[in-house]
Structure formats: C-alpha cells, structure tokens
N, C-alpha and C positions, 0 to 999 in steps of 0.2 A: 596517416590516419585521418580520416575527413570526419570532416566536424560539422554539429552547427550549433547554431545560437541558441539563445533562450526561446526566441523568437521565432523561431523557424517553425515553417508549415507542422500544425499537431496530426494525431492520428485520426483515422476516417472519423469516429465518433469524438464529439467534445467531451472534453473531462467534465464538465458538469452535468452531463448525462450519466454517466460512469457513475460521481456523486452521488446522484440520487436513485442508481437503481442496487447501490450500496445501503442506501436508504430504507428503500421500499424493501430490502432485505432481512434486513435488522426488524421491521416490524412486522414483515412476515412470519418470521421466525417467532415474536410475541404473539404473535396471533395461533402459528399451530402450539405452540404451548398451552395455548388456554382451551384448544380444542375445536376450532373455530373451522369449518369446510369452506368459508367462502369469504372474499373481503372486494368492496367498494371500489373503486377509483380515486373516490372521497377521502376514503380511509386512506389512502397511501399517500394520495395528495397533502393529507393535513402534516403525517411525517416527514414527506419532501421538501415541504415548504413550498409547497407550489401548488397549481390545479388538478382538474382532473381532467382536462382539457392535455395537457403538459404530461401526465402519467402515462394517459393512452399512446399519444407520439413517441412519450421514448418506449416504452415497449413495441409499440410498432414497429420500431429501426430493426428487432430481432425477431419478429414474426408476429404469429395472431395469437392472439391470449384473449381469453375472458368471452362473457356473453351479455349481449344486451340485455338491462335489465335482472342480470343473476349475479353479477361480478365474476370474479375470478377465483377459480378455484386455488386454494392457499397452498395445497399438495402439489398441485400441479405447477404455479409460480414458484413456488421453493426451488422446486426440482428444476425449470427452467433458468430461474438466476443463480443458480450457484454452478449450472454450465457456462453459462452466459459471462460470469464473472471469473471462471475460472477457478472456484473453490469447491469443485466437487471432486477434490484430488489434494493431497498435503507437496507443500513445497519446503523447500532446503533452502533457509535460508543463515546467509555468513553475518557477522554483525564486526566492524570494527571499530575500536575504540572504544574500552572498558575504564572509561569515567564516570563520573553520576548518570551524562544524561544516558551512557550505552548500559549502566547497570539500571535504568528505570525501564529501556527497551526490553532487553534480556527477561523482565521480572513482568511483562504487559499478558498478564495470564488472556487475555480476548486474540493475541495473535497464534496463539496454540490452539485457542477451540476453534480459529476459525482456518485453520492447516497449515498454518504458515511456524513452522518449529526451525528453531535455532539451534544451529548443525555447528555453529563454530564459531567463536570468539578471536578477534586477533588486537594485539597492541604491542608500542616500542617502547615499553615502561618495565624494564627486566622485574622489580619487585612485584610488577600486577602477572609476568606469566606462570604460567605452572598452576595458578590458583585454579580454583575451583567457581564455576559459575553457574548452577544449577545443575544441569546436565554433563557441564561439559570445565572445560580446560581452558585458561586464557592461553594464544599460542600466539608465540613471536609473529609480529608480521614479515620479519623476512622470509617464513614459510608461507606467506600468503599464497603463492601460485599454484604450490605443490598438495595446500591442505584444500583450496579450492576445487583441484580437480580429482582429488583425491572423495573428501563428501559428496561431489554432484552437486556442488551450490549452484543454484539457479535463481536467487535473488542474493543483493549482497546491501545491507544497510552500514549509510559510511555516517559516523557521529564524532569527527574528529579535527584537532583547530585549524581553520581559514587555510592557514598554508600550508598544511597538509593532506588534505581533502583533494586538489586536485589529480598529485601523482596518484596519488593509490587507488583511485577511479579509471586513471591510464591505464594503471597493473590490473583492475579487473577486469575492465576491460579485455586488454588483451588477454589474459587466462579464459576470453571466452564467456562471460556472463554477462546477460542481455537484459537484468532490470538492476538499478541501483534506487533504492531511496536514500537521498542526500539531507543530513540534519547540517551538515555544518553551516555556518552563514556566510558561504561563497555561491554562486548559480556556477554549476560545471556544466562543463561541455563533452558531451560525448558524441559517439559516432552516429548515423541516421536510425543504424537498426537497434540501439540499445533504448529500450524504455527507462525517461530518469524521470523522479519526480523528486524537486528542491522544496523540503519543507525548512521554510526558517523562519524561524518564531515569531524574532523581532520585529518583523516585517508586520508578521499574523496582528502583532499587538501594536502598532502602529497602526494600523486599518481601523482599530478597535479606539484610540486616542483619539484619530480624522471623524470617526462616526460621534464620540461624546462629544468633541469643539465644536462640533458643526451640529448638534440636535436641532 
C-alpha cells in the first residue's frame, strides 16, 4: 500500500479555499432565508474573513459568477456551491468509536442538514454494541468490512485512541473508502487517492495558547 506523509503534495485547490467557500456557504444560505436575490463580494468577504478582492479569485477557480456592480445572484451561488462542494447529494457516512467524543459526532444535528447522515456506528467495547444510537445500532468492529460495504459508506469518521486509529484507517481503507475524517490525536497515513483530514484538537488549542502568549 503506498503512502504518503502529512506533508505530501495537497489537492489541486488549497484547503483554505475549500474553507472559505464553506464559508461563503453558510451565509449564503442566511441570506436566502431572509429572502435576499443578491449579495456583495463584501458581504461574503466579511463572513470569509477575508476581501473581496480574495472572494472573486476563489470563485473564479470554479468559473464566472456574479456581475459587475449587481453582485451575485444568491439562488444562483447556492446552487453553484453546493455542486461545487459536493453537497447537492446525501452521503453515507461510517463513524467509529462510540465514546463521548463519537457520541457528540453521531448527535452534530448540522451534519444531517447539510447530507452527510450516519449509516453506522462501530466499536470494540462488547457493553457499547447492540445499543442503540439514534438511527442506528453500535456494531462490532470486527464487522467493520462487511457492514462497510454492505451500507455504501463513502466517508468514514475515525474518533478512536492514538493506537488505534492507525489500523482501522488500513481496514478502511482497503474495504475501499476514499474520505476518512481522523479526530484521534495521531496524523494517519493513507494512500495518495484517499482524502484524509486530521482534525486534532489539542493542536487547534495550542495555536489558540501561541496567539494569547504572544498578543
């Protein structure tokens, strides 16, 4: 299985482009709520944390939007970024490891409205399977392969301790599933074609400690 590093070459677009047109998303989305036909560069900018200068490039990367002087039509970016992103379609997604932090995931009511529903829970803690976890069933991870390909998971979220995290990224891997979001606090290594993103916390809050020492 070939690997690579943390490090290793990212995908055509930067993930903080990605970020912010998650961004520009989100307040799109407040804006057709409120009824609004049109919105700014300004306007998305102040959401992005960024310009408007920075908004018009990253939507450039995906084509032509908007008109000089009128902004952009809000119907019409919705529709664009939720192809763009990937969520104008529901995904199946696996979660392992039914501890707090996988019972506060399992419970993230914003990952259901925005199509991403959890299709299956797994752990190696015999009193946690069988239960009941909103929808669904905590199920052995020794079934992991076979319930994997049994649902059609097509994201697989791993929240499970340091030294376990690895193999069970291997076994998703090869079952074949191409995106993993990683909470545990290891960086895994997967192959070139599978999408990982390592979120770990302590790191997050350490950035957050280096910004208060240094004001």
């Amino acid at each position: 299985m070939k690997h690579h590093s943390p490090e290793a070459e990212g995908p055509r677009f930067p993930d903080s482009t990605i970020r912010r047109l998650s961004l520009y998303l989100r307040f799109l989305q407040e804006a057709d709520r409120t009824g609004a036909e049109t919105i700014s560069s300004s306007d998305l900018a102040t959401r992005g944390g960024t310009t408007s200068a920075q908004v018009r490039k990253d939507l450039s990367l995906f084509g032509s939007f908007g008109k000089r002087g009128l902004g952009y039509s809000v119907p019409e970016l919705l529709r664009e970024l939720h192809q763009i992103l990937g969520v104008d379609r529901p995904w199946r997604v696996g979660l392992i490891g039914a501890g707090k932090l996988g019972s506060a995931l399992s419970s993230y009511e914003d990952f259901r409205r925005r199509g991403f529903e959890i299709r299956a829970v797994f752990d190696s803690d015999p009193q946690k399977i069988g239960k009941r976890w909103g929808e669904v069933h905590v199920i052995a991870d020794a079934d992991l392969e076979k319930v994997l390909e049994r649902e059609s998971i097509e994201i697989v979220m791993i929240a499970v301790p340091a030294g376990a995290a690895q193999a069970l990224a291997d076994r998703v891997v090869a079952s074949g599933v191409h995106a993993i979001l990683n909470f545990a606090p290891i960086r895994l290594r997967t192959p070139d074609d599978v999408a990982l993103r390592n979120v770990d916390m302590a790191v997050e809050m350490e950035g957050l400690s280096f910004a208060l020492t240094n004001r």
